[in-house]
C-alpha positions as CSV (number, residue, x, y, z in Angstrom):
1,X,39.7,-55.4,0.9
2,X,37.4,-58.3,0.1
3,X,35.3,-57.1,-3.5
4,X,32.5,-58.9,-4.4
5,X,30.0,-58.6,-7.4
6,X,26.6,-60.0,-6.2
7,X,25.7,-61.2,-9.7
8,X,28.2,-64.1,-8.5
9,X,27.5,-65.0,-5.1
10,X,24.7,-67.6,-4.5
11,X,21.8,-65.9,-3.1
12,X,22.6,-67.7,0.7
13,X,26.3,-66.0,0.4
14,X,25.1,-62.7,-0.8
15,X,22.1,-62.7,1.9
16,X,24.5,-63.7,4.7
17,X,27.1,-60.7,3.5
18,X,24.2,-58.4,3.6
19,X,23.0,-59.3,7.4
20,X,26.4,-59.1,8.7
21,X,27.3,-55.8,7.3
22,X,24.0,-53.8,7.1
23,X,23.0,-53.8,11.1
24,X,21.8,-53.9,13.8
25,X,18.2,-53.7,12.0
26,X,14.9,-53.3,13.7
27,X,12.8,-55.9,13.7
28,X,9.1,-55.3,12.6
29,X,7.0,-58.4,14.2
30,X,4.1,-58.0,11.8
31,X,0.5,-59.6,12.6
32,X,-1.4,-60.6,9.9
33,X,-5.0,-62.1,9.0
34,X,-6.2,-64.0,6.1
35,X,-9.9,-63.8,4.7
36,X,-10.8,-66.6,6.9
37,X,-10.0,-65.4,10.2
38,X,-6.6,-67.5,10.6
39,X,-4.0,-65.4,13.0
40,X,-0.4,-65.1,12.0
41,X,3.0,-63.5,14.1
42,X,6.0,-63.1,12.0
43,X,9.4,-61.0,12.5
44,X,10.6,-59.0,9.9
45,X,14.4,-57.4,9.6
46,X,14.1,-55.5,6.8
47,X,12.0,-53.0,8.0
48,X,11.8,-49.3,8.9
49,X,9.9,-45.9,8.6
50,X,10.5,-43.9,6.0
51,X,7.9,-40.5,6.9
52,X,6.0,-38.8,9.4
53,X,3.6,-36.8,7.6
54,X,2.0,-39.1,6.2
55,X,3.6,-41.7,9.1
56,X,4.5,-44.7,6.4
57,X,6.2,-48.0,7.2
58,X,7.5,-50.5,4.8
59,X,8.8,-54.5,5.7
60,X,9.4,-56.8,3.3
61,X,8.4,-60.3,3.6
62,X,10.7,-62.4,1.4
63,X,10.0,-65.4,-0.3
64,X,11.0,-68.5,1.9
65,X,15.0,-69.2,1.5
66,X,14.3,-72.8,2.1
67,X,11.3,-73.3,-0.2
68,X,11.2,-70.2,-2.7
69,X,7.3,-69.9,-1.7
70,X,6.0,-66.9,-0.5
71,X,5.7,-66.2,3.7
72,X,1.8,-66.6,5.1
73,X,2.4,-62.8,6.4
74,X,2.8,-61.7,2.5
75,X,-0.4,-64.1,1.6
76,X,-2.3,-62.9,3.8
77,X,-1.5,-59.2,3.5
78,X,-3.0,-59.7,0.0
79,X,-6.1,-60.7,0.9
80,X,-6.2,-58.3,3.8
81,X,-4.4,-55.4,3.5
82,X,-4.0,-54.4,6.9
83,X,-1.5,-55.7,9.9
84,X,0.1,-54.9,13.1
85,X,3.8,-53.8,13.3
86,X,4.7,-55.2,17.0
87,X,7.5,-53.2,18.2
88,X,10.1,-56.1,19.8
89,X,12.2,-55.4,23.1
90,X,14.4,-57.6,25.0
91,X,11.5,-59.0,27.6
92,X,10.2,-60.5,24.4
93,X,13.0,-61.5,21.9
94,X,13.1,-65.0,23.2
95,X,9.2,-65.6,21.7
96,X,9.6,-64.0,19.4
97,X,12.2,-66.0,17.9
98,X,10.4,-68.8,18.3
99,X,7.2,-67.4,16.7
100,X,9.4,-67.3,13.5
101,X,9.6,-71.2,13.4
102,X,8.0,-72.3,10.0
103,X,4.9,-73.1,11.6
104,X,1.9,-74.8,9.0
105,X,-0.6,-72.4,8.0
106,X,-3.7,-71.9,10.3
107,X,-1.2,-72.5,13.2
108,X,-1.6,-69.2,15.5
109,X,2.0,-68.1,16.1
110,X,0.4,-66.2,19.4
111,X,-0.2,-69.7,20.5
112,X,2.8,-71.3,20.1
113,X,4.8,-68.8,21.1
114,X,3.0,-67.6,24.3
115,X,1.5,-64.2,23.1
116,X,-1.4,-62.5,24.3
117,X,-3.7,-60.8,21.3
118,X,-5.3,-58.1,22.1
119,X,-8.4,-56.2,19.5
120,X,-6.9,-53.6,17.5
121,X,-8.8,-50.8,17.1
122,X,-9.4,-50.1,13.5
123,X,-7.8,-52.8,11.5
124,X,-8.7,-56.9,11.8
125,X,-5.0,-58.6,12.8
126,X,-4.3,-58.6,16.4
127,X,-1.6,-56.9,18.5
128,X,0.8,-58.2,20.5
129,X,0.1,-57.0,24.6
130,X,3.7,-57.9,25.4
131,X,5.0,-55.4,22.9
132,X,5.6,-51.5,24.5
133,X,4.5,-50.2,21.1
134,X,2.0,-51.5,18.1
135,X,1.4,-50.0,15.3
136,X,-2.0,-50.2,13.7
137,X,-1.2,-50.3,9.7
138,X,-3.2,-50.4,6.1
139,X,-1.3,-51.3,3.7
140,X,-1.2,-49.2,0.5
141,X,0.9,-51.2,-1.9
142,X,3.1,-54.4,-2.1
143,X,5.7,-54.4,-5.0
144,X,7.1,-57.9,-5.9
145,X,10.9,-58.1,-6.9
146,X,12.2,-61.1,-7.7
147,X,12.2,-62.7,-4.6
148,X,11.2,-59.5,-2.6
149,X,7.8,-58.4,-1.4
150,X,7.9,-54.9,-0.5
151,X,4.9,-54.2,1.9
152,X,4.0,-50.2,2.3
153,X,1.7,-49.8,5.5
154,X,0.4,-46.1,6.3
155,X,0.5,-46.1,10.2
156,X,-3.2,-44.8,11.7
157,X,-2.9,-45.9,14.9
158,X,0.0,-45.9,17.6
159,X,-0.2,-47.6,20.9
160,X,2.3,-46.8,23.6
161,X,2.8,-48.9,26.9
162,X,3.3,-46.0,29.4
163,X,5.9,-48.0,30.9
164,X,8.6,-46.9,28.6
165,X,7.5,-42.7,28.6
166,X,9.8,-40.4,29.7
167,X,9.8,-36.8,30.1
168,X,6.8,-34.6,27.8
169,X,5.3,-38.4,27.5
170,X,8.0,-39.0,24.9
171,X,9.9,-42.6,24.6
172,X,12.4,-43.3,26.8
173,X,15.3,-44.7,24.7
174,X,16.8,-46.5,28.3
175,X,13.9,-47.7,29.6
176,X,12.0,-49.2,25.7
177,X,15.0,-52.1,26.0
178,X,15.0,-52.6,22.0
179,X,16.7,-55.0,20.4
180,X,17.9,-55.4,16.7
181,X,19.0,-58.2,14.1
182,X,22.4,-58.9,13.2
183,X,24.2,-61.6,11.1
184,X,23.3,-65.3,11.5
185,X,22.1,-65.7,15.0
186,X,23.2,-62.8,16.4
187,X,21.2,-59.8,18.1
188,X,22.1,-56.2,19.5
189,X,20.5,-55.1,22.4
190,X,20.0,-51.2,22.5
191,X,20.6,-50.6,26.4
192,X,22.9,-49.4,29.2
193,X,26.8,-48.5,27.9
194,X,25.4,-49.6,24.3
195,X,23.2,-46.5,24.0
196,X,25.0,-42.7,23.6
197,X,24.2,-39.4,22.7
198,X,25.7,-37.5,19.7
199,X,23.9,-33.9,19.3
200,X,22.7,-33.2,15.6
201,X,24.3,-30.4,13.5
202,X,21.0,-29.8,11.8
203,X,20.4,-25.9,12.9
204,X,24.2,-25.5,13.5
205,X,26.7,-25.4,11.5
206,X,30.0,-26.5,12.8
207,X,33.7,-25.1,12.1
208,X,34.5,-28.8,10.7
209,X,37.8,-30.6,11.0
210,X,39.6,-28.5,8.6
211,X,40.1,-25.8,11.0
212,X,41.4,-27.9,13.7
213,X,45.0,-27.1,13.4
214,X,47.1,-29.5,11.3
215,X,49.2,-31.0,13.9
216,X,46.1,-32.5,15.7
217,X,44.3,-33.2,12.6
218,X,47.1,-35.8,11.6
219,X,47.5,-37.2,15.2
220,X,47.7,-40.7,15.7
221,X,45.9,-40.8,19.7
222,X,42.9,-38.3,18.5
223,X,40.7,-40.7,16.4
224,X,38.5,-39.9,13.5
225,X,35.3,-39.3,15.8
226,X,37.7,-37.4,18.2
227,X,38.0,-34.9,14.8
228,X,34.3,-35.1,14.4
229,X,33.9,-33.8,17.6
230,X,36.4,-30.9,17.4
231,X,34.7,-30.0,14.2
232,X,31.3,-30.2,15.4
233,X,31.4,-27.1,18.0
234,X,29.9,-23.6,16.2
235,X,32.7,-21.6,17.0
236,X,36.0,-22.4,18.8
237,X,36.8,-20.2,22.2
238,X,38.3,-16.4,22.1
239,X,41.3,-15.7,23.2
240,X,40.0,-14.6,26.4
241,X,38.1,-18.0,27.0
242,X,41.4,-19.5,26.5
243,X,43.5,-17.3,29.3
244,X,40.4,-17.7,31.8
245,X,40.5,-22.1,31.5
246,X,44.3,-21.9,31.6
247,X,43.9,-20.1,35.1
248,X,41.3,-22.2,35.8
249,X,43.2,-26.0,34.8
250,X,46.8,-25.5,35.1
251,X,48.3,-28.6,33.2
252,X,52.2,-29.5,32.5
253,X,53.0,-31.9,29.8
254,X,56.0,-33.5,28.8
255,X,55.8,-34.5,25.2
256,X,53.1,-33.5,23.0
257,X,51.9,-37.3,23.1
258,X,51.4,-36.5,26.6
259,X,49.2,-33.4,25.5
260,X,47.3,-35.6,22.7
261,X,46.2,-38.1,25.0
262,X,44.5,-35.6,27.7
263,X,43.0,-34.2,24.9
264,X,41.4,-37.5,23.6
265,X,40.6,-37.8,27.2
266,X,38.6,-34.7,27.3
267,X,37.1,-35.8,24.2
268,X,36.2,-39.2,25.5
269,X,34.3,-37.3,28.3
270,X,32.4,-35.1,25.7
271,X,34.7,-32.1,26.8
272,X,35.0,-30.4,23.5
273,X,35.3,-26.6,24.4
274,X,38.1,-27.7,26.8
275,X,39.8,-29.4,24.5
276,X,39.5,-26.8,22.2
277,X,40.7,-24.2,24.5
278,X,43.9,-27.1,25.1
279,X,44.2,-27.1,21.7
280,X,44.4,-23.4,20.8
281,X,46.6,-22.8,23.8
């Protein structure tokens, strides 16, 4: 294993370590205004929310890599503390990539990169109509680090394209499209086989892996999210569930490898009570 101290890496090595290994990251396209009406578009991947109640965002806006000056979103956050969190998708990610060119300052980034800006409701920058969600923001503080700018926004107004509402006028996760950063120039796209469902133990508690029994706990087929499965169910079947699915599914094996593998198979298939009742018979 590769250990590195950061304290000796140049800042591009240790930035580039941090990308590739802390991701994908949402990207917060932040819109900005300074005190003399001048427009700026700027993505953001170091970014995320961090409460509901109250709803609080924060991005940081780093100084330039190239220059060492600080960003005009940063500038002009501090002479208005307010801006627009433009949520990106993949219908957008091409513009928006080019809105992060280093444009001069005074150069509207909605321009140049084919935007349309739409009135906010209750704070000055602009949102982004191409974006399926904008978040109206004040900020509350920015804390400088070294060459960090933390920017805290409390969110008091969310817009929602109804395109991308599902069921109880919740978010659709399939039908938003979102994208995320990566490493260098690479993005992830959160859509089709890439998104899956994995149901939260937070009002269950599950039997956990050690009481799967020993010899499928060391197996070399079942892998270590195969065991997180297994040890995420409340409570593994009675004896009588056990009798009724071995009516029910008759299966021979020949080796225990065979047995393993229909098991991971189940598994794979999100058939954990059935593999539990394989397991246990």
């Amino acid at each position: 294993m590769l250990s590195l101290t950061p304290s000796e890496l140049s800042i591009p090595q240790l930035h580039q370590y941090l990308l590739g290994a802390v991701g994908p990251r949402p990207i917060c396209f932040a819109s900005t205004v300074d005190a003399k009406g001048n427009h700026n578009l700027a993505p953001f991947s170091f970014f995320n929310v961090f409460s509901a109640k109250p709803p609080i965002a924060i991005f940081s806006p780093n100084l330039s890599g190239r220059t060492g000056q600080a960003k005009d979103t940063h500038l002009n956050i501090k002479e208005v503390p307010e801006c627009v969190i433009n949520i990106v998708n993949y219908s957008m990610v091409q513009q928006m990539s080019l809105a992060s060119s280093p444009f001069e300052k005074g150069i509207s980034e909605f321009t140049k990169a084919g935007f349309t800006p739409i009135a906010s409701d209750l704070v000055k920058p602009m949102r982004v109509a191409e974006s399926p969600v904008q978040l109206e923001c004040k900020v509350f503080e920015v804390k400088e680090i070294g060459n960090c700018n933390l920017v805290m926004c409390e969110i008091i107004k969310i817009h929602i394209s109804e395109s991308v509402l599902g069921a109880n006028n919740l978010i659709d996760q399939q039908k938003i499209d979102l994208v995320a950063r990566m490493g260098g120039n690479w993005y992830c796209r959160a859509h089709g086989d890439a998104l899956f469902e994995i149901e939260k133990p937070i009002t269950t508690i599950g039997v956990g892996v050690d009481s799967i029994p020993n010899e499928y706990r060391s197996s070399t087929i079942l892998t270590g999210n195969n065991l997180g499965q297994l040890g995420n169910i409340e409570v593994v079947p009675t004896k009588e569930e056990i009798d009724t699915y071995k009516k029910i599914n008759v299966a021979i094996f020949g080796n225990e490898i065979e047995k393993h593998n229909y098991i991971k198979t189940l598994l794979d298939i999100n058939k954990v009570f059935e593999a539990w009742c394989l397991i246990l018979s």
